[in-house]
N, C-alpha and C positions, 0 to 999 in steps of 0.2 A: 540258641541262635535261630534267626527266622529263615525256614526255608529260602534256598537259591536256585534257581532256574538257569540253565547255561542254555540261549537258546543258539541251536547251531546252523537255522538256518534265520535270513531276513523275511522279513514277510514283503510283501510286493509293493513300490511304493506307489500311492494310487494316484500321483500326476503325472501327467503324457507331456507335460512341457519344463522346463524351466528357466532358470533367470539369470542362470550367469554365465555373466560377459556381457548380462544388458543395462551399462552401468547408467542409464534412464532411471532403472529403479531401484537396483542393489538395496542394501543394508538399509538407507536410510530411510526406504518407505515404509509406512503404517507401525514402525519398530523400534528407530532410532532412539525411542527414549532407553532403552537399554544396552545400546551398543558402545562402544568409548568412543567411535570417531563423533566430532561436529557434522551437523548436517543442515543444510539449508539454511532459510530463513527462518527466524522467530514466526508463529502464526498468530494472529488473534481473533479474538471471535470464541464461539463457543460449543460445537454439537455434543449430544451423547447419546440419543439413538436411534437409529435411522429412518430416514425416511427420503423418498424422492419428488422432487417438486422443478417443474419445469429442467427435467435433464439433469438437474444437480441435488448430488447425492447431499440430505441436509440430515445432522446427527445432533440436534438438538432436542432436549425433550419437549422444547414449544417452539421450533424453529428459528430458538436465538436469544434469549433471553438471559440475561447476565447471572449469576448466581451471586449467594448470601453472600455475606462477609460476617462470620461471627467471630470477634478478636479475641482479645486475651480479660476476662472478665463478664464476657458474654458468651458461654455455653451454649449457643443455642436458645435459649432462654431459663437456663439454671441459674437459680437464685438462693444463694445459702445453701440450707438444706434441704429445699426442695427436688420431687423427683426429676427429673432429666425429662425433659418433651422434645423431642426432634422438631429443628424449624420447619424443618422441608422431607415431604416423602419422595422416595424415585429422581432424588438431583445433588449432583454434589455441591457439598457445605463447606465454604473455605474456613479453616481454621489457624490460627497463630499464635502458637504456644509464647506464653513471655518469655524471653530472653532467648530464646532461641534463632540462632542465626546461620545462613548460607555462608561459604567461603567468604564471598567480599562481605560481609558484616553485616548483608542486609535480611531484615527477614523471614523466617523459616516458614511456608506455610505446609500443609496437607489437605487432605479433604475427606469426608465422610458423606457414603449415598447410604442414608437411612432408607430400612423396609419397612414395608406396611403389615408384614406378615410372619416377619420370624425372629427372634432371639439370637440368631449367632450368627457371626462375625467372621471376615474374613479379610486379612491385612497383607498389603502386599507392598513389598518395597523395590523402588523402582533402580534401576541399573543402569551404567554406564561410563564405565572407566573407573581410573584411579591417579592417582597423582602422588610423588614423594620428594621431587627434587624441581628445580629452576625450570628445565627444558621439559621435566612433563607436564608439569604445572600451567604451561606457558600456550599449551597445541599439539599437535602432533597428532597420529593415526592414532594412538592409544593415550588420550588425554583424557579430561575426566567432564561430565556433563556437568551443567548449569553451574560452574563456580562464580556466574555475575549474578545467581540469583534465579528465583522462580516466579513468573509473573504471577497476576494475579489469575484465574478462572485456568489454571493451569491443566486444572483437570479434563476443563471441558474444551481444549483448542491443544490437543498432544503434538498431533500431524496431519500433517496437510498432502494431500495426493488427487491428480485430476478435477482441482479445485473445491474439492469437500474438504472439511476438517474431522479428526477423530479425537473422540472423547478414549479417557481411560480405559474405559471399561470395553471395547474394541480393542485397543491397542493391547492391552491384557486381559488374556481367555479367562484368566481366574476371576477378574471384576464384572464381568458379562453378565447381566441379568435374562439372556437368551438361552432357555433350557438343550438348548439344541447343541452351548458352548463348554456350559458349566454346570457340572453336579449342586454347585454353589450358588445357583441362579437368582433365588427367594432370599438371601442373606444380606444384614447389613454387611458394606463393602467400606475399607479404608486403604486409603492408598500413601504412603510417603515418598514424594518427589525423593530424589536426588541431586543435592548440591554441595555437597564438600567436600567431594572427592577422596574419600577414606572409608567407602565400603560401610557407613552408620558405625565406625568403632571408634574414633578419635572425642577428644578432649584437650583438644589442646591447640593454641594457636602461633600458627609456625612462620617465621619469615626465612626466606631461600633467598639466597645471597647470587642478585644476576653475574654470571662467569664476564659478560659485557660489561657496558661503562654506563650500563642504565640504571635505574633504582631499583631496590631488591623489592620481591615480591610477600606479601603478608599474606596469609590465608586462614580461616578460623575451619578447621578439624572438629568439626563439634557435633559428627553426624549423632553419636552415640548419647551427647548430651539433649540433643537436639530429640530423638527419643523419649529422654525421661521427661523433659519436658510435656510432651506430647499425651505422653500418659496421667499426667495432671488433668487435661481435657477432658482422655477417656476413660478415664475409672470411674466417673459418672455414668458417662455414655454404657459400657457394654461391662464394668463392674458384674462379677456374680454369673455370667453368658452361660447356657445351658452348651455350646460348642463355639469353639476356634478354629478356622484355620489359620497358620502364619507362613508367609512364603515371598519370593523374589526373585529377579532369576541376575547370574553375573553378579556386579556389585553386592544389587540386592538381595542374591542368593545368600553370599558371606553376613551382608545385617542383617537378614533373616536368623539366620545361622547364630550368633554373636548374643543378636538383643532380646532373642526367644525365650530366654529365665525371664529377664525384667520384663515381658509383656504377659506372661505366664505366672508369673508370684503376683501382680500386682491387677490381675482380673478374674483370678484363680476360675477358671473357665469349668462348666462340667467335664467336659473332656477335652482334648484337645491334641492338634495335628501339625507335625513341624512340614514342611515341603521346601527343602533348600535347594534353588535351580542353577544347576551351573557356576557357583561361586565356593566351590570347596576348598575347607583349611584340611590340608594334608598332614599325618600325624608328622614330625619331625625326627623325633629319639631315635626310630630303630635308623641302625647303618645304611645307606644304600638311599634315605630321603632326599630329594633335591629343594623341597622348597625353603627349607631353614632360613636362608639368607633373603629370601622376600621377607618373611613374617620378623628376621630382624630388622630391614630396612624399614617396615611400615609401622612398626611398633615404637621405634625412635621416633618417627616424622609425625605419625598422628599423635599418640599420647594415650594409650590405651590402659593406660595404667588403672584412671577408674573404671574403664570396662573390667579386666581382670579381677580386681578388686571387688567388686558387685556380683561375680560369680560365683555359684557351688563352686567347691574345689579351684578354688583359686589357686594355690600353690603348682597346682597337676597344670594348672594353664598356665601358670607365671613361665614354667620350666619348658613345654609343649604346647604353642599357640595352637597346632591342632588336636590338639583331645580334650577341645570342646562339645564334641560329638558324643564322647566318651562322659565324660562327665554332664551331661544333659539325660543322656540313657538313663545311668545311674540315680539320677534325681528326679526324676519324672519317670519311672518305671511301666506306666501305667499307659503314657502315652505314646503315639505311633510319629518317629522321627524319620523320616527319610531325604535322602538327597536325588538327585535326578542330573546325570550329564551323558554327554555324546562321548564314545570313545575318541573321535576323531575333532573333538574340539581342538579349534585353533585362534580362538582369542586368549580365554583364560590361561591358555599353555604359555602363550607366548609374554603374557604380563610375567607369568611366572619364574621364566627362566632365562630368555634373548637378553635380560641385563647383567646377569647375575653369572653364569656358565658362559663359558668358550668351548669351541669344538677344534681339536689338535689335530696336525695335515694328517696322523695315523686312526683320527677316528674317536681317539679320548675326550672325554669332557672333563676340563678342570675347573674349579673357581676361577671367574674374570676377574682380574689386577686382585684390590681387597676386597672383592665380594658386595659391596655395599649399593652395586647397582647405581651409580651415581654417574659411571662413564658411559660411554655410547653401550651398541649392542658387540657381548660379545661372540654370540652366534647369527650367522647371515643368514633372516630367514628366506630370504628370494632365492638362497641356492638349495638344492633339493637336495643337498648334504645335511644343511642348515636344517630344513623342513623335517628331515628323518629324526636328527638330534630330536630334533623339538619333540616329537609322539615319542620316540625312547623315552625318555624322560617322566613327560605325561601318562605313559603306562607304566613306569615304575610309582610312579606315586599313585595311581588309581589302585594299582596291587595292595599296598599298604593301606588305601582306605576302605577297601571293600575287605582286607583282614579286619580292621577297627571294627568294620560293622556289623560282621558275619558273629563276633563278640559277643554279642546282644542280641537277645529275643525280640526288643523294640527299636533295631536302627534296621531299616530299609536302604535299598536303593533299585535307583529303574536306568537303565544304561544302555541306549542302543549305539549301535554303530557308527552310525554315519546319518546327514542329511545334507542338502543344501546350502538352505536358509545358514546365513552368518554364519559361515566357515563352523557349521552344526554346532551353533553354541547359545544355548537356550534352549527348551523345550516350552518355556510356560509362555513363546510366544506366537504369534500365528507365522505357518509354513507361506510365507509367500512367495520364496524363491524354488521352488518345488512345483510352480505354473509358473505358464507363460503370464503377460498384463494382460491381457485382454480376457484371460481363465480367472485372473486376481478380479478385475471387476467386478464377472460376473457370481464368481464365487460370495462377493461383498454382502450382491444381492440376492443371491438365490441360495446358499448353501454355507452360510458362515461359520459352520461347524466343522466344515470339513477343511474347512481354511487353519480353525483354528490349531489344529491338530498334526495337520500334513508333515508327512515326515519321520511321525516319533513312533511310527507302527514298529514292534517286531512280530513273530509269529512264535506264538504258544499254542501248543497243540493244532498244527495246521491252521487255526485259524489269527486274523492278525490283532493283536494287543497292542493300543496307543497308550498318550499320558492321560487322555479324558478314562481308560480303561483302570491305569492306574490309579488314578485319582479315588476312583470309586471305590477300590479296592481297599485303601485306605482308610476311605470313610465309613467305611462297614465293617463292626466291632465285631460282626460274628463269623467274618474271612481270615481263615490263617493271612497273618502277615508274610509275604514273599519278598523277595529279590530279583532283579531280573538280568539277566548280562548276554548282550548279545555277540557270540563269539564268529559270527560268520563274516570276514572282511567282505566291504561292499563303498561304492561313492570310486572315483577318480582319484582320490590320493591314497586310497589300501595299498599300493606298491611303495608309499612312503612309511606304512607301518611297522612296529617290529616286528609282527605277524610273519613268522617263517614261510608259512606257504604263499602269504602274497607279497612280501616283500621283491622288490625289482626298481636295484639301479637306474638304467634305464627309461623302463617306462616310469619312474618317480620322476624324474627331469623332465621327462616330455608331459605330464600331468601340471608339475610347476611353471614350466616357461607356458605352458597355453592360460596357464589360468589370469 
């Protein structure tokens, strides 16, 4: 098993300001492509990397210029079996796998920013909700992103903030071509939007029956086919790659997670590096698991059937949707898997169990009505009873996965405490709620490393360790592989934790009604 690090104290978090309760900027800036909620207006236009011109911040690599379009028969310019030539160096290349399609049936695109300089590859897939049933399908705080589809130049118009637009490769620190963001800087980069609201593992096309007198709703599940798809285009492209990374965080933490055999058998990389962000399948089997009943609701609704099916150890996942983790170890021995969450996350907890689990006036949680997550919520997360459930919970299943991974000489994890930034759920995105706006700007411009990072320090050996620290760690074959788990409670809701010594009634409540 790879060493574990218990670190017992926080390292210091290094912003003097931040951002909540200043609902001007919350979740939805420079970020939302990962988060579940809807956010703003659509942008268009196009930037990707920065520069400033008259007062406005412009993220285009020629200040605006539309990007390729290479469809389904056009590579790029492959031809038979000819080598692969990148159309474009230093700009994303939109690509459209045949038959691949978004929820409403339109579409599937991605993009690849080809390098001038290096051989490996780094895929990141993009997060943001999930969906199973009429009413989540439909809206709501934890709906799922773009199920109308992906525009076109997607990559280079994510979001929009103080009238700039941001490219990908900002929006997410692992795409960044800025040595100062990513150990991954010099690498071809690929990114997979998010539109079908099933986490990249479905196959299947599902109609949900409106509870009202309206028409039911059709949605194409097809994140995982959507995938293979994809990998038609690139087995040309990065085929044979001397390194990979694979990673995403939320959603695309879990497709990361999921579709990492198939991008890994079929590019058989020199070496290669899983990095699943905040999207973790929790083992189910041993007693005392709570997420069984999500991974049954989402496995009926998407169709995962040919995910399962396509994997090592198919039967060990038919039986156990999470020991996937476990079976990836075992089949890839060689390479360095890890996952990365917040103790204190409170999105992914909450998909996971506010449908599924009730909490009883003595304190008990039992399965809600049949368990199938289809009725409302059966735990109230606005009451700070509600809130405590929820991390009980979320620390019993983090238990059982940090046992899975402690298992294995090649399954990592990096897990701090607490942050700000979206109810601290995600690490692989920039801390912008850890400053104040006005720290966020000028961070943009002066200091986008430390933006990207903010947050995810803990401290090892007196000094502090982030996920850029991590990261490195990883990519370097001749570092013992670690673990990291930060045990010191720390943030405004530790009195809601099961953490004996900071647990408090009281101040839990008065943490929840301010927030």
């Amino acid at each position: 098993m790879a060493a574990t690090r218990l670190i017992d104290q926080p390292a210091s978090k290094a912003a003097a300001g931040t951002l909540r309760g200043s609902r001007g900027i919350g979740p939805c800036v420079l970020m939302s492509a990962f988060v579940s909620i809807h956010c703003g207006d659509e942008v268009d236009g196009g930037p990707a990397s920065a520069r400033v011109d008259a007062g406005v911040l412009d993220l285009s690599p020629d200040g605006g210029t539309s990007m390729p379009d290479a469809g389904p028969g056009d590579a790029g310019g492959m031809d038979g079996g000819t080598e692969f030539v990148p159309p474009a160096i230093g700009e994303w290349v939109q690509y459209e796998p045949e038959g691949a399609t978004c929820a409403d049936g339109s579409p599937y695109k991605f993009f690849v920013n080809f390098s001038g300089v290096s051989d490996a590859v780094v895929f990141y897939f993009e997060g943001g909700g999930a969906c199973w049933d009429y009413r989540s399908c439909t809206g709501g705080a934890r709906s799922a992103r773009n199920l109308d589809g992906v525009p076109d130049g997607y990559a280079d118009a994510l979001e929009s903030f103080q009238g700039s637009t941001f490219s990908a490769d900002f929006v997410f620190p692992l795409l960044s071509d800025d040595p100062e963001v990513s150990p991954m800087h010099t690498w071809n980069r690929v990114f997979f939007p998010y539109c079908t609201g099933d986490t990249f593992a479905g196959s299947r096309i599902t109609t949900y029956e409106n509870p009202g007198s309206g028409p039911p709703l059709e949605l194409h599940h097809s994140g995982h086919q959507n995938i293979l798809a994809a990998l038609e285009l690139l087995q040309p492209m990065f085929g044979g790659t001397p390194q990979m990374l694979v990673s995403g965080c939320s959603a695309g933490g879990t497709g990361s997670l999921v579709n990492y055999h198939f991008l890994r058998s079929r590019l058989d990389p020199g070496r290669s590096i899983l990095v699943s962000d905040s999207g973790p399948l929790f083992p189910t089997e041993p007693m005392g698991a709570w997420s069984g009943p999500l991974h049954a609701r989402v496995q009926q609704a998407w169709g995962t059937e040919n995910l399962v099916a396509g994997l090592p150890g198919s039967m060990e996942v038919d039986a156990d949707f999470g020991a996937v983790s476990a079976v990836l170890a075992n089949t890839y021995p060689e390479d360095r898997l890890a996952t990365t969450v917040f103790r204190m996350d409170y999105d992914f907890s909450l998909f996971s169990y506010e449908r599924f689990w009730e909490l009883l006036p003595g304190g008990q949680v039992e399965l809600f009505g049949d368990g199938s997550g289809l009725g409302m919520e059966g735990i109230d997360a606005r009451t700070p009873e509600g809130r405590a459930a929820i991390y009980d919970l979320w620390w019993d299943d983090l238990d059982l996965l940090r046992a899975q991974y402690d298992a294995f000489d090649n399954l990592s994890y990096f897990m701090p405490f607490y942050r700000n930034t979206q109810n601290s759920h995600c690490l692989t995105l920039p801390g912008v709620e850890e400053f104040s706006r006005a720290e966020v700007i000028n961070l943009i411009l002066s200091d986008p490393g430390r933006l990207a990072w903010a947050g995810t320090e803990l401290d090892v050996e007196g000094a502090p360790f982030n996920m850029r620290d991590y990261l490195e760690l990883l990519l370097d074959d001749q570092a013992p592989l670690e673990s990291f788990f930060e045990t010191t409670p720390e943030g405004p809701f530790a009195p809601c934790s099961p953490d004996p010594a900071a647990f408090d009634p009281e101040a839990c409540r008065a943490a929840v009604e301010s927030d």
